[in-house]
C-alpha positions as CSV (number, residue, x, y, z in Angstrom):
1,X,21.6,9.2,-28.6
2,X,23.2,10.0,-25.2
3,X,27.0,8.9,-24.3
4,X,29.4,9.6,-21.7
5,X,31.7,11.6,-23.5
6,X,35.2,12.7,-22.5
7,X,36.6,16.1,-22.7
8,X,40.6,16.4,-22.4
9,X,40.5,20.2,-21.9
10,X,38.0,19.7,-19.0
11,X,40.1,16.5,-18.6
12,X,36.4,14.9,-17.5
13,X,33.5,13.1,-19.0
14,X,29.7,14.6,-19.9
15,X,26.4,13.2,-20.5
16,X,25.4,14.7,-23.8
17,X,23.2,14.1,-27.3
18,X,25.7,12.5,-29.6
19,X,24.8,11.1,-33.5
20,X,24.1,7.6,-33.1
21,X,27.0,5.7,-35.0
22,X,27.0,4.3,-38.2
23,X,27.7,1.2,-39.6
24,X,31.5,0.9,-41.0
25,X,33.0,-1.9,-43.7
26,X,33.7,-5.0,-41.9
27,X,32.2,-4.0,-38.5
28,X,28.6,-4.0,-36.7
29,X,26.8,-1.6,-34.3
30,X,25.1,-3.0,-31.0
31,X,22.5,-1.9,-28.7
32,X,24.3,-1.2,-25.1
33,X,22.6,-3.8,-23.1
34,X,25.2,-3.2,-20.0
35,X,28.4,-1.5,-19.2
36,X,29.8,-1.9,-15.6
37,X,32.2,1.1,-13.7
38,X,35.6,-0.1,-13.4
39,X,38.4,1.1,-11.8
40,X,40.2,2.7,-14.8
41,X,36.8,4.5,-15.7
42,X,36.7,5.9,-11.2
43,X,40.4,7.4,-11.9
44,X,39.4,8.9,-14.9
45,X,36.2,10.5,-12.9
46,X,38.5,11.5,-10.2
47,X,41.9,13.0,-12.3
48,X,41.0,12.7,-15.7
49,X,43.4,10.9,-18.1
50,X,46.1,12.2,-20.3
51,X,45.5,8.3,-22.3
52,X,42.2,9.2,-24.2
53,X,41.7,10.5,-27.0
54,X,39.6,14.0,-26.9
55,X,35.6,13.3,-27.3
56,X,35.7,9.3,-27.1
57,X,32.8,7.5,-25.4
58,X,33.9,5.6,-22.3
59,X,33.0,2.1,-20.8
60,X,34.6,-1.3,-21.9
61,X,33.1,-3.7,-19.7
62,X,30.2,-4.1,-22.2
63,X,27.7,-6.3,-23.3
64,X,25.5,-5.5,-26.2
65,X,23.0,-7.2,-29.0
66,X,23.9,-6.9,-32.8
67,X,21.2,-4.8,-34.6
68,X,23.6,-4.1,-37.8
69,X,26.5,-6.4,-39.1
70,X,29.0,-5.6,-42.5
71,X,27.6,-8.9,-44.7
72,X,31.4,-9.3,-44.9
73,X,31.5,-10.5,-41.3
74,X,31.7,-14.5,-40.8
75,X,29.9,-16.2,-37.7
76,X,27.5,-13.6,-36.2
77,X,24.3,-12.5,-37.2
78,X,21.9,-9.5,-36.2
79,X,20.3,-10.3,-33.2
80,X,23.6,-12.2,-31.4
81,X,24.1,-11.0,-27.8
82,X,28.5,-10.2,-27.8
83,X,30.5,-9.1,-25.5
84,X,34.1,-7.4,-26.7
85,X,38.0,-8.2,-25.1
86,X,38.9,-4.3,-25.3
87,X,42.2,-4.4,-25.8
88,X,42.5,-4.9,-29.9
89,X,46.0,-5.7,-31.0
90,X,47.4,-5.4,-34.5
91,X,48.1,-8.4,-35.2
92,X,51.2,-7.9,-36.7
93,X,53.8,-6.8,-34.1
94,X,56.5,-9.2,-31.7
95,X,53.8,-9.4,-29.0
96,X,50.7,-10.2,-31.2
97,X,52.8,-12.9,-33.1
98,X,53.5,-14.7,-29.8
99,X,49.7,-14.6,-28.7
100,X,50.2,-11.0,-26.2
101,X,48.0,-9.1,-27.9
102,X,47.3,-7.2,-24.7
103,X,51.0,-6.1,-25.2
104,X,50.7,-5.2,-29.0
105,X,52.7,-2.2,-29.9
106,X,50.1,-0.1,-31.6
107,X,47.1,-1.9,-28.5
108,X,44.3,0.0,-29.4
109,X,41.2,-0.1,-26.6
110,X,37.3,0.1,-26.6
111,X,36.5,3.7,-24.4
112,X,40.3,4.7,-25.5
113,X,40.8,5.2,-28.7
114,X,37.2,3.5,-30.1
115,X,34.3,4.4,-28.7
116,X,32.8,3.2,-25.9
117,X,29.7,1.8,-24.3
118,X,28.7,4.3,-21.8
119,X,26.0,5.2,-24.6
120,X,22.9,3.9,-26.1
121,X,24.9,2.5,-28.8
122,X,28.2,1.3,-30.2
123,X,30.2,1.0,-33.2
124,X,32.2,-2.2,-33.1
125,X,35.0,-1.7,-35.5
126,X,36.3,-4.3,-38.0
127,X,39.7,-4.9,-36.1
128,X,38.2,-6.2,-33.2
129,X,36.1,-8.9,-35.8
130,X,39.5,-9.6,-37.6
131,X,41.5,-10.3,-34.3
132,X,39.0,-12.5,-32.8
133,X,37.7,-9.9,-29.8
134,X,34.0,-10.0,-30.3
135,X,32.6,-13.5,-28.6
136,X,29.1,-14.8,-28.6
137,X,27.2,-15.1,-25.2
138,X,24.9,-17.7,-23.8
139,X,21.7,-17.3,-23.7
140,X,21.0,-15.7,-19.9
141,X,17.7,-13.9,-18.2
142,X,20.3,-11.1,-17.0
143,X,22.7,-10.3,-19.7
144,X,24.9,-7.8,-17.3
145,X,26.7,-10.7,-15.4
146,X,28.7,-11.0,-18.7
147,X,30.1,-7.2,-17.7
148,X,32.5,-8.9,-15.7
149,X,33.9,-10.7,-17.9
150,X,36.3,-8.1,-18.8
151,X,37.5,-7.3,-15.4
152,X,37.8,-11.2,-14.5
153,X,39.9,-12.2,-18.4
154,X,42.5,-9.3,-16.4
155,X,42.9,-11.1,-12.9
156,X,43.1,-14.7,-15.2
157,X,46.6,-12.9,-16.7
158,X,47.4,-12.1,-13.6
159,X,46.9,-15.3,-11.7
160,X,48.2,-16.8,-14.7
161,X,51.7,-16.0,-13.2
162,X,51.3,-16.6,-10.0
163,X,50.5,-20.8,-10.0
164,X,48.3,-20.3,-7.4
165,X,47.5,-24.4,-6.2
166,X,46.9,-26.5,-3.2
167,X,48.7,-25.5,-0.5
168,X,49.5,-22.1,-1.3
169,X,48.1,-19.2,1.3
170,X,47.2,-16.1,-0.9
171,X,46.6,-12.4,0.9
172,X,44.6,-9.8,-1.2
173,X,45.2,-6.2,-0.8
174,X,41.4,-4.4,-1.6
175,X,37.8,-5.3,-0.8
176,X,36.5,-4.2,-4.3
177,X,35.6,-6.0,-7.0
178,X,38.8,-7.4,-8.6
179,X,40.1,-8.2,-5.0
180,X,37.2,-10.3,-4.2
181,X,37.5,-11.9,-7.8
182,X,40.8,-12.9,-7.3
183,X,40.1,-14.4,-4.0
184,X,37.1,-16.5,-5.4
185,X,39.6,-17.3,-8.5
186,X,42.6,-18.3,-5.9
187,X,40.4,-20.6,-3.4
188,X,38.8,-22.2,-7.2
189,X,42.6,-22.8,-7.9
190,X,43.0,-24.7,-4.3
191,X,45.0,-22.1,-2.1
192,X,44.2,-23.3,1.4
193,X,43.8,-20.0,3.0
194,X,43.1,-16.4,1.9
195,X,43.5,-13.2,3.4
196,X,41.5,-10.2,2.2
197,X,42.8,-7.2,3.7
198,X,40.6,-4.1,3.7
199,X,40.3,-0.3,6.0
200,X,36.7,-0.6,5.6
201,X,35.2,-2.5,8.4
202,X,31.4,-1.5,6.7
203,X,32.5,-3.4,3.4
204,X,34.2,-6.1,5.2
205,X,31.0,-7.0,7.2
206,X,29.0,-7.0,3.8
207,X,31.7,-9.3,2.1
208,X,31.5,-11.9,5.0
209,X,28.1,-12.4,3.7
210,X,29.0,-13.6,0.1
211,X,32.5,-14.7,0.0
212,X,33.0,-18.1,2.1
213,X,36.9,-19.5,3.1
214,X,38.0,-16.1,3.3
215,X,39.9,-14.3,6.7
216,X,39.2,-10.3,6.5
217,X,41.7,-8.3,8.1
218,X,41.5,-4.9,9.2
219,X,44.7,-3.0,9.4
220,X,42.7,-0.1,11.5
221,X,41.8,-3.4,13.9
222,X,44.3,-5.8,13.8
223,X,48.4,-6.1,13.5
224,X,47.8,-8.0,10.3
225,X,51.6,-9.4,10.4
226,X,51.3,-10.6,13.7
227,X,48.1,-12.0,12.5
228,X,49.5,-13.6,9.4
229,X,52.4,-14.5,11.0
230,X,50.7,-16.7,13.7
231,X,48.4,-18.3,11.0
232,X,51.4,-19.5,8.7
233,X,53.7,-20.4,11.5
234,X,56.1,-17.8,10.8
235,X,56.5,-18.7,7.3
236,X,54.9,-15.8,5.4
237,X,52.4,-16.1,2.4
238,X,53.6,-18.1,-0.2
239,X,51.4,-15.0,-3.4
240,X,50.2,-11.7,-2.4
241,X,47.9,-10.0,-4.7
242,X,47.7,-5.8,-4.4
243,X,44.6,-5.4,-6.1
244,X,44.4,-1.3,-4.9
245,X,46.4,1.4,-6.1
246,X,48.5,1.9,-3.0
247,X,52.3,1.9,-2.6
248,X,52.1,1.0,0.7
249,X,49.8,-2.1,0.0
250,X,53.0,-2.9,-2.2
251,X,55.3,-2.4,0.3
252,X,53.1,-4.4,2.9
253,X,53.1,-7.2,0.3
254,X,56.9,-7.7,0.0
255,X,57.2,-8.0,3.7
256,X,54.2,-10.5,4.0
257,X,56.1,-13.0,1.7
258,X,57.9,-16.1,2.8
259,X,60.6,-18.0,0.7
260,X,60.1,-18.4,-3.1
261,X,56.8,-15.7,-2.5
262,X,55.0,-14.7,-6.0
263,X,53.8,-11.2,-5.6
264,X,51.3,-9.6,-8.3
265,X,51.1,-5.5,-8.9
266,X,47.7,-6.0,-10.2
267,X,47.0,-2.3,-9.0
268,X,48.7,0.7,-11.0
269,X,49.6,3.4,-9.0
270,X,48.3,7.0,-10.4
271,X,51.9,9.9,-10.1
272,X,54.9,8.7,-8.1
273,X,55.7,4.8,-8.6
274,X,58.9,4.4,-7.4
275,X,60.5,3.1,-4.2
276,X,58.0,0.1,-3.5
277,X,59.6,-2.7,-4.0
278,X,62.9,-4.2,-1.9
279,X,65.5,-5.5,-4.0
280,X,67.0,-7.3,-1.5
281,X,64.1,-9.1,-0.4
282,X,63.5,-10.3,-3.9
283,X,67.4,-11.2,-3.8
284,X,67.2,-13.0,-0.3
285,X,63.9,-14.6,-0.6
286,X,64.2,-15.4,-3.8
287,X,60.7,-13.3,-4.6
288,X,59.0,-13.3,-8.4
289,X,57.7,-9.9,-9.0
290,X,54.7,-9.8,-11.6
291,X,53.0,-7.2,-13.1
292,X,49.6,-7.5,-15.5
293,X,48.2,-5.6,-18.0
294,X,44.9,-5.8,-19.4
295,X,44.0,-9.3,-21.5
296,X,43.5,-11.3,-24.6
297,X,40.4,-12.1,-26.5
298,X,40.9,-16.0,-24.7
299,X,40.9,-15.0,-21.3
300,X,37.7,-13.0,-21.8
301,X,36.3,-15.9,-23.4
302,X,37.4,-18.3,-20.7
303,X,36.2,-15.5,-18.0
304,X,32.7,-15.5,-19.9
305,X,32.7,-19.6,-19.1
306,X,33.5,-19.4,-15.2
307,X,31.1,-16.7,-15.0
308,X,28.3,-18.9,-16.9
309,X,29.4,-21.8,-15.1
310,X,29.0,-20.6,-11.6
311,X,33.3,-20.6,-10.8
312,X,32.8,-16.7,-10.0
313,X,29.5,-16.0,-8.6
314,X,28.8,-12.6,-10.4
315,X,25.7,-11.9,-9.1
316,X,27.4,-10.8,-6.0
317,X,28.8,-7.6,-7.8
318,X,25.9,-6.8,-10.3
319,X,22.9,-6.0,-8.0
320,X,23.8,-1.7,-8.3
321,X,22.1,-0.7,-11.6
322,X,21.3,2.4,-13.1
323,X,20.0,3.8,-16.3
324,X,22.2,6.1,-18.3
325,X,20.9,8.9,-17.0
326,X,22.1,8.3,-13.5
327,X,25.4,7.7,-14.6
328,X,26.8,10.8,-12.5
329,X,25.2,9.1,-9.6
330,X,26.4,6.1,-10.5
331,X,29.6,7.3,-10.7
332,X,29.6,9.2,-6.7
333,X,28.8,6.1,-5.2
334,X,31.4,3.9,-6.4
335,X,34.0,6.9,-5.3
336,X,32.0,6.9,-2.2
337,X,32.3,3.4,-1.5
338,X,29.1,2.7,-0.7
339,X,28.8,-0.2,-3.2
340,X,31.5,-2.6,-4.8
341,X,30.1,-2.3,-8.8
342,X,28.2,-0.4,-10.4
343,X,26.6,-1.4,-13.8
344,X,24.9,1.0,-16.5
345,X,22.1,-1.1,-18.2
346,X,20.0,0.0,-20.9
347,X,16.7,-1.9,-22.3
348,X,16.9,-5.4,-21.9
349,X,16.2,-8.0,-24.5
């Protein structure tokens, strides 16, 4: 079968014939029906990644159908459309005990350490069965929106922090795909105004078009804390979300915060981390400093049922497909920006 495997001495990924893999006690293989880009999978194209394991399959935003399933296995049956949390805990550690299996101390991750599903198909190991990661989709004509359910379970952690409610004005640091998720998540959650700020005046004049009760702000344009400044009445944002890996955008955050501000480091930063974040204006301000790392098999399911319900209109993001073959190309125009998402989809049901 083909994959998108990943080579640590080239530190980058291949297309290439791989065995297709087998069933293993207590787990199930699926047919990759979809597998979206995301922006752990566009650093790994761009610097390669000292965190996987040499000749792994990448992709974890993944939906796939069950075509063989350990008899062992409760609850599913071959022929059920899943998608996967990625992040499988242990089960046994501190964190997994207190419900954090994103935090487990031996975390192990789809397109990390198991294979992934940039490939025709997947094993599903028994861990993720045992720990409750694999979920059961509703029936749907386009099985890819359920991609982003991944990507949306990880801003659901992170706004999980932050309170967003009525009231509350929210600026967003990054036009892509998790910054527009998180501002349709933090206008669902009743924030009465929310800034999206964004360098690219092409991809800001496409957003206008599909995210309502949102104010884009260009830096390149417009003094955005004069701007902000005027439209809070001097009082500052009360959550900013940096959902780009920039330590300016960090920076930029702190000093857009009013009294009691809730700031979110959704965004890691690839090298240099340091020097970001002002101390005293957490001490002065009184500032909550949040960071958020991956999420559990609950958000992803409660991610699946905004996207089912309409909450997040995923549509919006899933439009760029290609087969597996283009998955090169697929991969140039995300780094390109010349489209927010890009999802690999292979037959459909």
């Amino acid at each position: 079968m083909l994959a998108y495997v990943y080579s640590s001495t080239h530190q980058k990924a291949d297309l290439m014939e791989v065995s297709t893999p087998e069933l293993s006690e207590g787990g199930a293989v699926i047919k990759v029906l979809a597998c979206s880009i995301c922006g752990t999978d566009l650093r790994t194209y761009r610097y390669g990644s000292k965190k996987l394991d040499d000749g792994v399959v990448l992709g974890h935003e993944l939906v796939g159908q069950i075509i063989q399933l350990d008899e062992n296995v409760k609850d599913f049956h071959v022929g059920d459309v899943v998608s996967i949390a990625p992040a499988i805990g242990c089960g046994e550690c501190r964190s997994c005990q207190k419900g954090f299996t994103n935090m487990c101390d031996q975390l192990k991750t789809i397109g990390f350490q198991f294979d992934g599903a940039f490939a025709e198909y997947m094993a599903v190991p028994k861990q993720a069965f045992q720990m409750g990661n694999v979920y059961r989709l509703p029936e749907s004509e386009d099985y890819s929106i359920y991609t982003l359910s991944e990507p949306l379970a990880c801003i659901i952690n992170a706004q999980s922090f932050l309170k967003i409610t009525k009231g509350d004005t929210v600026v967003i640091f990054g036009s892509g795909i998790i910054g527009c998720m998180h501002a349709e998540l933090a206008l669902g959650s009743g924030a009465d105004r929310v800034f999206l700020i964004d360098h690219n005046a092409n991809r800001i004049q496409e957003l206008r078009r599909i995210l309502d009760g949102v104010d884009f702000l260009n830096p390149k344009e417009t003094d955005i804390f004069e701007e902000i400044s005027r439209k809070t009445e001097g009082n500052g944002v009360d959550v900013a979300i940096i959902a780009c890996s920039s330590g300016q955008a960090q920076e930029d955050g702190m000093n857009l915060l009013g009294k009691h501000g809730r700031i979110s480091l959704f965004g890691g930063l690839p090298g240099e981390s340091n020097g970001f974040i002002d101390s005293n204006l957490v001490h002065y301000k009184e500032i909550s400093v949040f960071g958020a790392h991956a999420s559990t098999p609950e958000q992803n399911k409660q991610a699946m049922e905004m996207i089912r319900d309409g909450v997040i209109h995923a549509r919006n993001y899933t439009s760029f497909q290609y087969p597996l073959g283009e998955i090169d190309k697929a991969f140039q125009d995300v780094d390109a920006r010349k489209i927010i998402k890009a999802t690999i989809v292979n037959n459909t049901i």
